[in-house]
C-alpha positions in Angstrom: 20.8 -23.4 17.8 20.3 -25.2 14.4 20.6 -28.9 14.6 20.0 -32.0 12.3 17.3 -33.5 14.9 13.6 -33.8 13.3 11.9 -30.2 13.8 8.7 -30.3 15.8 6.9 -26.5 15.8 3.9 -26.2 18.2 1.2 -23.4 17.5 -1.0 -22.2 20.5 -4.5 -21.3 20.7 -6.1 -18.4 21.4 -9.2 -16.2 21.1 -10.5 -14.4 17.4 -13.0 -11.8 19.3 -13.8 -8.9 17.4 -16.2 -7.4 20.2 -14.3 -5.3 23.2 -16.9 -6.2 25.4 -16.7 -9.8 25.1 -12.8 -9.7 25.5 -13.0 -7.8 28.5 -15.5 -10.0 30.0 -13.1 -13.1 29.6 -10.4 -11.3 31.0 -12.7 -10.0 34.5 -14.1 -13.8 34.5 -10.2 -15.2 34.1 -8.3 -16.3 37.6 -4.8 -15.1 38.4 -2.1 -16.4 40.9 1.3 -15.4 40.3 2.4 -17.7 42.9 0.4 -20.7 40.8 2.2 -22.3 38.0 0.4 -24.3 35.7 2.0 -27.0 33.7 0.8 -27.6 30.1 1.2 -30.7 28.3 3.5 -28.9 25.7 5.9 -28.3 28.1 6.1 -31.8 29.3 6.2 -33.0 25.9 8.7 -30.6 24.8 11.2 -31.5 27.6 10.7 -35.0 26.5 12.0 -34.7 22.9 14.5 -32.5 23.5 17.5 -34.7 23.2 16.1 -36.3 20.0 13.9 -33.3 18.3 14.6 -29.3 17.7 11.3 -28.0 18.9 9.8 -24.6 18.5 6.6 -23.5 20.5 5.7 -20.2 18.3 4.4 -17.1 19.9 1.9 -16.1 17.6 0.6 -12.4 18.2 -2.4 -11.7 20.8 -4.1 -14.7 21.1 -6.7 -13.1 23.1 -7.4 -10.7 19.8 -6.4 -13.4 17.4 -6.0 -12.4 13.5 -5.4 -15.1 11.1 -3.5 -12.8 8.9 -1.0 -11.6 11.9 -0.5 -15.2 12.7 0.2 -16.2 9.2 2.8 -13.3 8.6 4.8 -13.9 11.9 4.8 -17.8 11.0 6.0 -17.5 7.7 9.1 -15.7 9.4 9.5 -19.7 10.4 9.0 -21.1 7.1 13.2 -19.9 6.1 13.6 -22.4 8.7 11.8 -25.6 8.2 13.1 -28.8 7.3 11.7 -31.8 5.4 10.3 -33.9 7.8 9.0 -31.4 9.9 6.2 -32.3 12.5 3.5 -29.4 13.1 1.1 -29.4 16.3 -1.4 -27.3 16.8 -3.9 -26.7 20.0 -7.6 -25.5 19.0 -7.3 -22.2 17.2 -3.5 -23.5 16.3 -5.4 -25.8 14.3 -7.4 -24.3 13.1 -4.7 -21.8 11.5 -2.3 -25.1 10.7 -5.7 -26.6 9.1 -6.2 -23.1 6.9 -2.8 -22.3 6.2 -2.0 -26.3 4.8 -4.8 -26.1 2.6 -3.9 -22.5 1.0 -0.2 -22.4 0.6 2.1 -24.9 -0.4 5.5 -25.3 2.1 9.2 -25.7 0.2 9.5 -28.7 2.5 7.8 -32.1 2.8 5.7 -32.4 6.3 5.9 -35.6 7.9 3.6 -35.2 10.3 0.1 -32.5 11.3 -1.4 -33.0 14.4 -4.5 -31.0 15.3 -5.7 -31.3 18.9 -8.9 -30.0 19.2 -9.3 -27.8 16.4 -11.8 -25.3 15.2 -12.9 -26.2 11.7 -16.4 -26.0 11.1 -17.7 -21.7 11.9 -17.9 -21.2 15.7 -17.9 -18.2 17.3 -14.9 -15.9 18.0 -12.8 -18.2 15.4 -13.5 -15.6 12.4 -10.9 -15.7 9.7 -9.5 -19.0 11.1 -11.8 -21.5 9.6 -12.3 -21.9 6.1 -15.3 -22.5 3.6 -15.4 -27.0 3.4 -17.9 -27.2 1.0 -15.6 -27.0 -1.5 -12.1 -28.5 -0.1 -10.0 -29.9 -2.4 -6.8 -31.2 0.2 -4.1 -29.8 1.6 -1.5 -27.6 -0.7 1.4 -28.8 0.9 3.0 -32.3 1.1 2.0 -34.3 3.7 2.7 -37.4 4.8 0.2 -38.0 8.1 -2.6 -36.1 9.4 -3.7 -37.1 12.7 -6.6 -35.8 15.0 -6.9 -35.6 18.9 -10.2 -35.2 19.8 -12.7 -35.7 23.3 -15.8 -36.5 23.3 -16.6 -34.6 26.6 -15.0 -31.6 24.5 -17.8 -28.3 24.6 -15.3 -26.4 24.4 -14.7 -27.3 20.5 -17.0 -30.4 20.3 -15.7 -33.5 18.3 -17.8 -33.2 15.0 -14.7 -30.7 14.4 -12.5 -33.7 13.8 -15.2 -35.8 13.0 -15.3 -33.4 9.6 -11.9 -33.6 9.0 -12.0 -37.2 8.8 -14.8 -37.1 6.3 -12.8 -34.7 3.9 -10.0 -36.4 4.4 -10.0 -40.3 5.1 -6.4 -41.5 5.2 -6.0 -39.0 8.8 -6.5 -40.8 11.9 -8.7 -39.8 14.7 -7.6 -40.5 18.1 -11.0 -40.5 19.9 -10.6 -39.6 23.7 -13.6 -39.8 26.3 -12.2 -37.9 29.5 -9.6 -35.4 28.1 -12.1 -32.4 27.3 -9.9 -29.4 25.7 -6.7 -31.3 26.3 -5.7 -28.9 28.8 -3.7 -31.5 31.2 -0.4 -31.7 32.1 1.0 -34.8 30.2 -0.3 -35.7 26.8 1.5 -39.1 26.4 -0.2 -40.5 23.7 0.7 -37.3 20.5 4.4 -38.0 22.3 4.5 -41.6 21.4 3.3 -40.8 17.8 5.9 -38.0 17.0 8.8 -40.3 18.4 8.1 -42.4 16.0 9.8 -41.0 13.2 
């Protein structure tokens, strides 16, 4: 249901493979319990803001086969729907898409705030098509009014001098540096809550 409440849209990570092999050895490695639910931070967050905020969590297609130009076409089925002062967050690869995307196209609305938690930016592997050439960035296309980063330094998943880029294109974001939070794959994530409540 439409609302006036501030719009927060949360993009998930995922996998760009473009070998079989390798996807099919993630999956055998994977664990499975269907009697074992695991929380996500999102979720928590999500419940949080739901009396203030009109919050999205996208399902972008097969994140385990992950196709920047799949996950742009189903997010722009969003974009009818935005409203100024919208808040984007996205995890690793969602980041790294938000990070892309932001930089090429230029949104009807005014963005109040980007977070990118962990993202991919500089080439890594299985994240083709998701990063983008930085040698020659010239900002984001769309209005923005606050980047900010969320970064670990125990990360190896996506290790910090990711964010630590960003911050060098782009001075005026702010990098929350975290020591113990690795991928950011906990169950609360009090600290992005606090900033998004405060608009």
């Amino acid at each position: 249901m439409e609302t006036n409440k501030p719009q927060v849209i949360f993009i998930h990570g995922g996998d760009a493979f473009r070998d079989p092999e390798k996807l099919y050895a993630m999956l055998r490695q994977r664990t499975f319990n269907p009697y074992e639910a695991k929380k996500k931070w999102q979720e928590l967050l999500f419940a949080n803001l739901a009396d203030t905020h009109e919050c999205h969590r996208l399902s972008l297609p097969n994140s385990f086969w992950a196709d920047y130009e799949a996950w742009k076409i189903w997010f722009e089925k969003m974009v009818p729907y935005l409203r100024d002062g919208v808040v984007f967050v996205g995890h690793s690869l969602g980041g790294s898409f938000l990070f892309r995307y932001l930089t090429e196209n230029k949104l009807p609305v005014a963005v109040a705030q980007v977070h990118l938690v962990a993202p991919v930016i500089l080439p890594a592997e299985d994240c083709e098509g998701f990063y983008i050439d930085i040698k020659n960035w010239q900002g984001f296309s769309s209005s923005i009014a606050a980047v900010h980063l969320w970064h670990s330094e125990d990360d190896f998943v996506v290790p910090i001098i990711h964010s630590e880029t960003v911050m060098n294109l782009y001075p005026t974001a702010t990098l929350h540096r975290f020591t113990d939070q690795f991928h950011f794959i906990g169950e609360a994530f009090p600290e992005i809550e606090a900033v998004i409540t405060t608009i």
